[in-house]
N, C-alpha and C positions, 0 to 999 in steps of 0.2 A: 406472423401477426394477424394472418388471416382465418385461425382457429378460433371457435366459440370459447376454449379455454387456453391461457396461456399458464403456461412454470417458468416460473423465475430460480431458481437455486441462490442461494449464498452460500459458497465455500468455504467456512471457514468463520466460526461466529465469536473472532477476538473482537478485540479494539474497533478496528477497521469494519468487520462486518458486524458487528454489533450495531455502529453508527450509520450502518448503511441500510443492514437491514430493518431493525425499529422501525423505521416512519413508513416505509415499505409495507410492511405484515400488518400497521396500524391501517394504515388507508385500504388497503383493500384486502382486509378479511371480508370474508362469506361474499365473495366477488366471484366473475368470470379468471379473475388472475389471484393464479395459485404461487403464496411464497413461501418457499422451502427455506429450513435453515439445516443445512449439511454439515454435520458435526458429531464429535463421538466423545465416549468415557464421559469425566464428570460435565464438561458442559453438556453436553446432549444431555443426560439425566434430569440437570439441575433445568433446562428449560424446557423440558416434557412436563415436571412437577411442579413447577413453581411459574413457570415463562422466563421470558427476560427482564430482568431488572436494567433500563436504562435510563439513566443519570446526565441530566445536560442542562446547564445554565440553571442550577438551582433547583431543577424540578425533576422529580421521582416518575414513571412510568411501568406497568408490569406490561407485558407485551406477549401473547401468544400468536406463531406464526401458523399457518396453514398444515405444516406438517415439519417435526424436527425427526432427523433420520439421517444415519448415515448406511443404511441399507440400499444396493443401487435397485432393486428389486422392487422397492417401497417405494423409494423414488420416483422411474421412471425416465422416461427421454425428456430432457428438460429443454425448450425453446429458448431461454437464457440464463448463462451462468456468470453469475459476477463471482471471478474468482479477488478474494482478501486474504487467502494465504499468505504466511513467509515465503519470499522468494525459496528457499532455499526446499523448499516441500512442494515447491509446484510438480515436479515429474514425476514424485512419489504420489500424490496425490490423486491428479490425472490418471494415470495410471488404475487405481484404485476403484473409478469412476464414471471407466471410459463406455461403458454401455449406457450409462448416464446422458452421453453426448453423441450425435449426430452431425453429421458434414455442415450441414442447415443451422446447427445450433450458434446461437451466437454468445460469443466469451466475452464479457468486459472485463479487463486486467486494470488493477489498481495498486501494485508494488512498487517499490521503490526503484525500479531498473532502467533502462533505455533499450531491456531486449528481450520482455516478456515474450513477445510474437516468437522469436527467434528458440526461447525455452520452451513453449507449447508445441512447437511446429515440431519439435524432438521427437515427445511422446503421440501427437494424436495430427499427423499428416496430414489430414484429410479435409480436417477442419479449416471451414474456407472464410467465415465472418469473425475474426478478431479486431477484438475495437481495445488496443492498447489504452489505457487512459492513467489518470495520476490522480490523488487527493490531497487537497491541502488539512488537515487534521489533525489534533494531538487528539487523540481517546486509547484509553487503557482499559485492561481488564480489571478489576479489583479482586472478584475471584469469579470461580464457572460460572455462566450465566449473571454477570452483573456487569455491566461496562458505561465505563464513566466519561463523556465528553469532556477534556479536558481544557483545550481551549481552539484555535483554530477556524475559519469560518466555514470550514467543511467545502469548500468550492470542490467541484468534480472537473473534470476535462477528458475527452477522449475523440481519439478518431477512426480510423478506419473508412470500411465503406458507410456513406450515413443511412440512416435508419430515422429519420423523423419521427415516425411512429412510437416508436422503442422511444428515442429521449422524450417525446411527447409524454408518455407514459410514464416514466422515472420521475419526471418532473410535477407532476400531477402527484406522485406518489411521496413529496415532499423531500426530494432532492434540488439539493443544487449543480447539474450537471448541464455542461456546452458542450457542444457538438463543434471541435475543429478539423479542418482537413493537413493542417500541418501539426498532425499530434506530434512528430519525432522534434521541434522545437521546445514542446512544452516541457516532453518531458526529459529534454535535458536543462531544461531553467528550472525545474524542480530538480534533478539529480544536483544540480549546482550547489542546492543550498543544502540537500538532505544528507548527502554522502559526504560531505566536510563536517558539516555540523556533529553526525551521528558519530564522527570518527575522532574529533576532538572533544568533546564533550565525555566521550566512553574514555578516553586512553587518561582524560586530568580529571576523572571526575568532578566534573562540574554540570551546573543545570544550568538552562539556556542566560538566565537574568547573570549567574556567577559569570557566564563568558561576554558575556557584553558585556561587565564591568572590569577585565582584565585585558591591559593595552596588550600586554606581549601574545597571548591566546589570540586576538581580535587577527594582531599581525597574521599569526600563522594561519587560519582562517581563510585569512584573504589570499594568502600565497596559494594555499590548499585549491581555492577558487579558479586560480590563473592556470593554476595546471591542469584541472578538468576542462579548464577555457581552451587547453593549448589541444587535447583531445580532443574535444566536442570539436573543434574545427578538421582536425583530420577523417571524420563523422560526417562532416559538411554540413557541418551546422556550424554557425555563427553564433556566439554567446561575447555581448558585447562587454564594455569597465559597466556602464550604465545596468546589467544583468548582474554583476557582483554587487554593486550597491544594492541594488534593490533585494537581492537576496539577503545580503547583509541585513537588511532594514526588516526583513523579515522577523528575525529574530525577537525583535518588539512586540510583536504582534500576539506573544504568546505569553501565557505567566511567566514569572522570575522565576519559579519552582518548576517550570517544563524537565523533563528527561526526553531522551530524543529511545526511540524503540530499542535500538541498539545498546544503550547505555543501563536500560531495562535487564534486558536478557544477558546480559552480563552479571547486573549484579544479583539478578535469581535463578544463575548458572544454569540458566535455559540454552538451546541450539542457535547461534546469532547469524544475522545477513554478512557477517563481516567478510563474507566470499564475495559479495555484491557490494558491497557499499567503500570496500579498502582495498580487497585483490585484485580486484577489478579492473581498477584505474590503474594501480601498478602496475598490473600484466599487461597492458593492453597498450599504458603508455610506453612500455619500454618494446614493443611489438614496430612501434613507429618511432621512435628513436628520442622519445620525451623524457627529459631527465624530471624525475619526482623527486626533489629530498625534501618538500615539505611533509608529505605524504606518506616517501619512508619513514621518517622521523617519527612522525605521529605511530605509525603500525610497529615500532619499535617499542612505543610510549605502551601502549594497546597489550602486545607482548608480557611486557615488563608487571604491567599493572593488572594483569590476570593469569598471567602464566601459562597462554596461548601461542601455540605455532601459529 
């Protein structure tokens, strides 16, 4: 933070970087702080030629960032990378990238997981500043280069070692992001609600307004809940009844017509989290001796309803 120029990367310019990046690239073009949007095929195209189209609360934006490229050579060593990938392309990706990145470099992670740190550390060892974090967010892609805020209030969270400076600057940069030192709470009170939700919602297709109005779905839901509850404490995390309600209650918060990402990349037989968001928990829970049959059930539902192992 102590160079005349900083690079910021975004990896990954769907939904999530989309939303992240816009206010970003808006606030400080033709700055000391350069924002890259790392991305290829038709997005990358479509936001060299046109910018980004981004769509939130009504109102239209075109948005050109600092440089859009997924050459690591164009690039350069970047001082921050907010990585917005799928989980499930982070080690391909990295990988892809990694002269991009530097020991010094610092990663903010915003997936849906409780072990980004743990997937990075895979491909790039060395890498000492990971600031795990989580977004609260519905945005979608509509198509390359266009992404739509859906509803959500965007809240960011993350932690690691802090960096004032860095959130300082985020925040300036028209984010909403906190700096906590017990990030591995947060984000299993997000995992609580994202990885049931996304995995009931996909396996009955239904959108978030259909499942809060169906008592029996609601039930399973919550059960869904108690047994990420019963994990996260093997975790050493504490995830209290008061954490299920409120997750629960989460669901309000968003249109009737919400899809949860997972439920997305389903129905447009795209690559899905469902290794992170449904095997996960299986795997892991039966590791410590935790019986899931709401969880089974559902990834049975899941199976049946897309014709997925």
């Amino acid at each position: 933070m102590n160079s005349d120029t900083l690079k910021i990367g975004i990896l990954g310019i769907g939904g999530i970087g989309g939303f992240v990046g816009a206010p970003l690239a808006k606030r400080y073009k033709d700055s000391n702080t350069k924002i890259i949007f790392i991305c290829r095929g038709e997005t990358k195209n479509a936001i060299q030629n046109q910018g980004l189209l981004f769509e939130s609360k009504g109102s239209k934006e075109t948005i050109f960032p600092d440089l859009v490229s997924d050459n690591s050579i164009e690039i350069g060593i970047l001082d921050v990378l907010i990585l917005t990938s799928k989980s499930y392309s982070i080690k391909d990706i990295l990988s892809i990238y990694k002269d991009c990145i530097k020991p010094e470099t610092t990663i903010i992670t915003l997936q849906n997981v409780v072990n980004a740190k743990e997937i990075i550390h895979e491909t790039l060892p060395n890498v000492g500043n990971i600031m795990q974090g989580c977004i609260y967010v519905a945005s979608n892609v509509k198509q390359p280069g266009h992404v739509q805020h859906v509803g959500g209030p965007g809240k960011i969270f993350v932690g690691g070692k802090e960096n004032k400076p860095l959130i300082d600057l985020l925040v300036s940069g028209g984010l909403d992001i906190t700096y906590v030192p017990n990030i591995n709470e947060i984000l299993w009170k997000k995992y609580l609600f994202v990885a049931p939700v996304a995995a009931i919602t996909s396996a009955y297709k239904v959108t978030f307004g259909q499942l809060l109005e169906d008592q029996k779905l609601m039930h399973i839901l919550e059960n869904m809940m108690r047994e990420i509850q019963l994990l996260a404490n093997k975790n050493n995390i504490s995830l209290t009844n008061e954490d299920i309600e409120t997750a629960k209650d989460l669901l309000t918060k968003f249109p009737f017509e919400s899809k949860s990402s997972l439920q997305l990349d389903f129905e447009n037989h795209n690559q899905t989290e469902k290794q992170f968001l449904v095997d996960y928990v299986i795997e892991n829970a039966k590791k410590y001796g935790i019986e899931t049959p709401f969880y089974n059930g559902v990834n049975e539902q899941i199976k049946t309803s897309y014709n997925v192992s």
